[in-house]
C-alpha atoms as a printed R data frame, in Angstrom:
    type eleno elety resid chain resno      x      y      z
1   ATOM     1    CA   UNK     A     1  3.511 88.848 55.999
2   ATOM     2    CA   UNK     A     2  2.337 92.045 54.384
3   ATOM     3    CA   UNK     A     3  1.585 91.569 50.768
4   ATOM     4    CA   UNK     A     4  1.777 94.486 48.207
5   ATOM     5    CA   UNK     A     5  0.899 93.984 44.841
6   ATOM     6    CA   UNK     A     6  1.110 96.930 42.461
7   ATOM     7    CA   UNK     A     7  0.585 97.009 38.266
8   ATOM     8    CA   UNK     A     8  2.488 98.897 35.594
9   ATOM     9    CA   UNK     A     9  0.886 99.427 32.098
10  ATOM    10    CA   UNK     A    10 -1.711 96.682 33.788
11  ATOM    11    CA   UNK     A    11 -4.752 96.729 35.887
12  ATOM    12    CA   UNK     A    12 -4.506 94.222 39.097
13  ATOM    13    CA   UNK     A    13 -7.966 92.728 38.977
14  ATOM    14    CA   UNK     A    14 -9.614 91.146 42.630
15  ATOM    15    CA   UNK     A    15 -8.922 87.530 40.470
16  ATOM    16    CA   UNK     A    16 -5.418 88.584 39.488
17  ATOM    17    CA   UNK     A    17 -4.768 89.763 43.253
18  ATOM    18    CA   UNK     A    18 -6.790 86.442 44.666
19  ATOM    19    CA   UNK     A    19 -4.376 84.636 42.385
20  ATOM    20    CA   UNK     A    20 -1.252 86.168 43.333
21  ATOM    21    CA   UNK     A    21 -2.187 85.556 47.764
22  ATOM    22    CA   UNK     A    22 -2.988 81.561 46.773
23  ATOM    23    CA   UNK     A    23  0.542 81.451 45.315
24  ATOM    24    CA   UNK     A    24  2.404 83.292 47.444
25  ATOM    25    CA   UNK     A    25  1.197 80.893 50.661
26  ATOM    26    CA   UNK     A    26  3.478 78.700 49.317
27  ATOM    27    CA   UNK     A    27  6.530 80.736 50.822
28  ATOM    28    CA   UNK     A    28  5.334 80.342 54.282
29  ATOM    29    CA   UNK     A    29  5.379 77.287 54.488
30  ATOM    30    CA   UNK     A    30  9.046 77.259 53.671
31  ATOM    31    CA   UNK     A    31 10.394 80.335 56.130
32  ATOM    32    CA   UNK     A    32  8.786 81.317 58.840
33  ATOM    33    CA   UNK     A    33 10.093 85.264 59.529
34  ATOM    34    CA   UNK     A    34  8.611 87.032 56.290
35  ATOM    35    CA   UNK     A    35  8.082 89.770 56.748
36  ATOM    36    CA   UNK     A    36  7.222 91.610 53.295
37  ATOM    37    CA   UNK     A    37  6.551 90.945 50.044
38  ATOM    38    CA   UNK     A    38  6.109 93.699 47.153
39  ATOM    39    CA   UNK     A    39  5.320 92.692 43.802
40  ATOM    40    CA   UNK     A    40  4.846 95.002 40.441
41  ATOM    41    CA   UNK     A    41  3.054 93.302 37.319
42  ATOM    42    CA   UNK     A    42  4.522 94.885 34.329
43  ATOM    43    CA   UNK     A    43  3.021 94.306 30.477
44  ATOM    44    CA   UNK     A    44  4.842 95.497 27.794
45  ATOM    45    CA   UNK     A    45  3.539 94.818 23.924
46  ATOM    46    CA   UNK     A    46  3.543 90.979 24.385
47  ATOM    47    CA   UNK     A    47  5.734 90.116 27.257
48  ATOM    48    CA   UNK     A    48  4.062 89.658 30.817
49  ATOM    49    CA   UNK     A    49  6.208 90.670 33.757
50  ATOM    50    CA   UNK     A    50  6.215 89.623 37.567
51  ATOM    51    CA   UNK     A    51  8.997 91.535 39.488
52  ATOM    52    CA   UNK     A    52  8.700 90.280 43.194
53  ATOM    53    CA   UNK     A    53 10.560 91.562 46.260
54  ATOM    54    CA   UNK     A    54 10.772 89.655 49.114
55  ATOM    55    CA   UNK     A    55 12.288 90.583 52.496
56  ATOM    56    CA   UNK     A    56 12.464 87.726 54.664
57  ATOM    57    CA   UNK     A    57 14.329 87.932 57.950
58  ATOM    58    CA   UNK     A    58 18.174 88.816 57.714
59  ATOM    59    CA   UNK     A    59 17.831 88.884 53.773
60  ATOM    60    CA   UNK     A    60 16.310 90.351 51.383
61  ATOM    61    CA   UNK     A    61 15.391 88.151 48.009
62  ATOM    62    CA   UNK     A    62 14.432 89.471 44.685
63  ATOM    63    CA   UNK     A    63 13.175 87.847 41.490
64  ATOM    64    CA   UNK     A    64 12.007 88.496 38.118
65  ATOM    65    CA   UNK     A    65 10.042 86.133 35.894
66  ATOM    66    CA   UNK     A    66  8.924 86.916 32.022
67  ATOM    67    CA   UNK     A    67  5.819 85.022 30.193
68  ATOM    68    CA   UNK     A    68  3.361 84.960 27.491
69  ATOM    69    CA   UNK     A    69  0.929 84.912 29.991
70  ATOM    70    CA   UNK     A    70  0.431 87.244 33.620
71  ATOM    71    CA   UNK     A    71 -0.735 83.390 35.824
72  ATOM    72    CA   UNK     A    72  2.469 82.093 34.096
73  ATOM    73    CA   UNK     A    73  4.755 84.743 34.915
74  ATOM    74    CA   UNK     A    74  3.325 85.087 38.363
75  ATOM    75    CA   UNK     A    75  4.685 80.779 39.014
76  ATOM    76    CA   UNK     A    76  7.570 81.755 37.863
77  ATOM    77    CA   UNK     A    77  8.235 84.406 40.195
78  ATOM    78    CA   UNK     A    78  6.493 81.861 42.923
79  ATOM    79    CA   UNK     A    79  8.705 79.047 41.938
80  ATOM    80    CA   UNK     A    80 12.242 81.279 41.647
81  ATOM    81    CA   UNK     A    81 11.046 82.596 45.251
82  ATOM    82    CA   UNK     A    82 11.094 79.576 46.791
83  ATOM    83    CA   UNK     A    83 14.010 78.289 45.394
84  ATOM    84    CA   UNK     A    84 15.822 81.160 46.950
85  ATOM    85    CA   UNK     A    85 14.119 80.954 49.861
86  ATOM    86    CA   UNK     A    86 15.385 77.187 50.304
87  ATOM    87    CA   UNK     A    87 19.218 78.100 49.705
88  ATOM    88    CA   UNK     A    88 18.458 81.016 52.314
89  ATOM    89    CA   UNK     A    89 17.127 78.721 55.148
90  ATOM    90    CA   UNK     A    90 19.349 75.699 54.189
91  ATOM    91    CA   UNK     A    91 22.674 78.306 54.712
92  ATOM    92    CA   UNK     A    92 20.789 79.869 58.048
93  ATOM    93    CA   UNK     A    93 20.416 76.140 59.568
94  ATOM    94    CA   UNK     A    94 23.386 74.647 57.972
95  ATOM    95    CA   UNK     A    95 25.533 77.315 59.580
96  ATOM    96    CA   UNK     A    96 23.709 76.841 62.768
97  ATOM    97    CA   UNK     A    97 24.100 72.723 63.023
98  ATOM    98    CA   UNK     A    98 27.812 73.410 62.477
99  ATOM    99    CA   UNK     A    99 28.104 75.737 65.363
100 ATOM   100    CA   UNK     A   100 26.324 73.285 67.776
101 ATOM   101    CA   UNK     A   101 28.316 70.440 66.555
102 ATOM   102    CA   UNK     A   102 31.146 72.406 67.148
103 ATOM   103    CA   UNK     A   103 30.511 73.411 70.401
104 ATOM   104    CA   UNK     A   104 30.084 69.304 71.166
105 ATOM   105    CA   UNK     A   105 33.414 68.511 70.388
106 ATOM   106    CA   UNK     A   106 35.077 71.294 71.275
């Protein structure tokens, strides 16, 4: 998976960055066919913002998640990921034990 991490109004720092790869791991585990990832770090006044894009394969999943603080905003954007992620792959395989039970019986 090709990661892309980009800042507006912010600098990404190589801890900020490192940060950002550690977290994201967590959405392979969950989906294998990831393909990218694009995420833009936003500040504005006092609000930290972690816009993430995420295509994945067949869909493409997008999240947004405000903080006080960048790390903060960045688990958001992790943890609203992955809960989209989930509902992707539970529909994909879902879908897909129907069909074969289908096919079964009929």
């Amino acid at each position: 998976m090709q990661i892309q991490i980009s800042g507006h109004q912010v600098e990404v720092t190589p801890a900020l960055r490192d940060y950002v790869q550690t977290r994201m791991e967590r959405l392979g585990r969950h989906f294998d066919n990831l393909t990218s990832l694009n995420i833009v770090l936003t500040v504005e006044k006092l609000e930290h913002r972690a816009d993430g894009t995420l295509a994945a394969a067949g869909r493409v999943l997008h999240a947004v998640a405000n903080a006080a603080d960048m790390y903060a905003a960045i688990d958001g954007l992790v943890d609203k990921l992955v809960a989209q992620l989930r509902k992707h792959k539970e529909k994909v395989t879902s879908h897909r034990a129907k069909e074969a039970l289908a096919a079964r019986l009929g």
